[in-house]
C-alpha angles and dihedrals in degrees: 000000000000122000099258097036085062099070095062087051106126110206096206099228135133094261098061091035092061094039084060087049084054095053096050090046088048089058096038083059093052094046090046083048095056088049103057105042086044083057100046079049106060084032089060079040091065093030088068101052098050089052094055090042093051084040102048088038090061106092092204084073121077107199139157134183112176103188089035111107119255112225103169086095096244123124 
């Protein structure tokens, strides 16, 4: 083997075949990670908007946002 070719050499052992199952779990965990923060997310996202549209629905309430955007579909 050459020099340079001997530090890409991959002994197959244990050692090195559950630090590649580590690995993979590491980045499973991220992924998991992303997902879920990216779902509780859209979830508080929804969250929000019902609340202003309940809130703004009730007529006890008097509010007004004026650079807010209107959904209910009226000009």
């Amino acid at each position: 083997m050459e020099q340079g070719a001997q530090r890409f050499a991959v002994k197959a052992d244990a050692a090195t075949h559950f630090a590649w199952i580590r690995t993979r779990l590491a980045l499973e965990r991220t992924l998991m990670a992303g997902v879920r923060t990216a779902t509780a997310l859209i979830g508080f996202g929804f969250t929000i908007v019902q609340f202003f549209q309940r809130f703004a629905s009730n007529e006890a309430v008097n509010m007004r946002f004026p650079a807010a955007p209107d959904t209910s579909g009226s000009p």
